[in-house]
N, C-alpha and C positions, 0 to 999 in steps of 0.2 A: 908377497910384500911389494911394495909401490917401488922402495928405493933397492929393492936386493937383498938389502942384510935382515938378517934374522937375530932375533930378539927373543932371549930367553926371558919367557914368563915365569914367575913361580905361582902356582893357582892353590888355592887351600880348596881339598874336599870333603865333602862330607858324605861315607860312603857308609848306606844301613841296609840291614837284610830288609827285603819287603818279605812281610811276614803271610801265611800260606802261599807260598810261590818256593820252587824247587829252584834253588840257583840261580836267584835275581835279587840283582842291587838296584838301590835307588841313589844316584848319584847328583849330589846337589854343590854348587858353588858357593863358598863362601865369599863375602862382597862384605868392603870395607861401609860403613854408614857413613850417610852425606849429610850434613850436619849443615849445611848454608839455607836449607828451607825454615829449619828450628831458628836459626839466629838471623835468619829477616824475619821472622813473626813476632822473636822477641823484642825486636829493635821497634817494630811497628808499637807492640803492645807497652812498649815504653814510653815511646812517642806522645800515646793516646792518653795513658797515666799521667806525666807531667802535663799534658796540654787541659785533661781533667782538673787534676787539683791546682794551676794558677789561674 
């Protein structure tokens, strides 16, 4: 770490047998969704509606 202190993360995982394999996971992160790409497309596609019907 940059400043020294260390910083408990808590991480969600998602951990599945990989299937025909002898004693291996497949270990995946789960990640919150970012949701600011959706709501400037909507805001765009608003936009373009009221600029349409006046």
């Amino acid at each position: 770490m940059i400043s020294g202190k260390e910083v408990a993360l808590q991480r969600k995982l998602n951990i599945k047998l990989i299937e025909g394999s002898y004693n291996s996971y497949a270990v995946n992160e789960k990640e919150k969704r970012d949701w600011s790409g959706n709501i400037y497309l909507a805001c765009v596609a608003a936009i373009l509606v009221i600029a349409f019907f006046t």
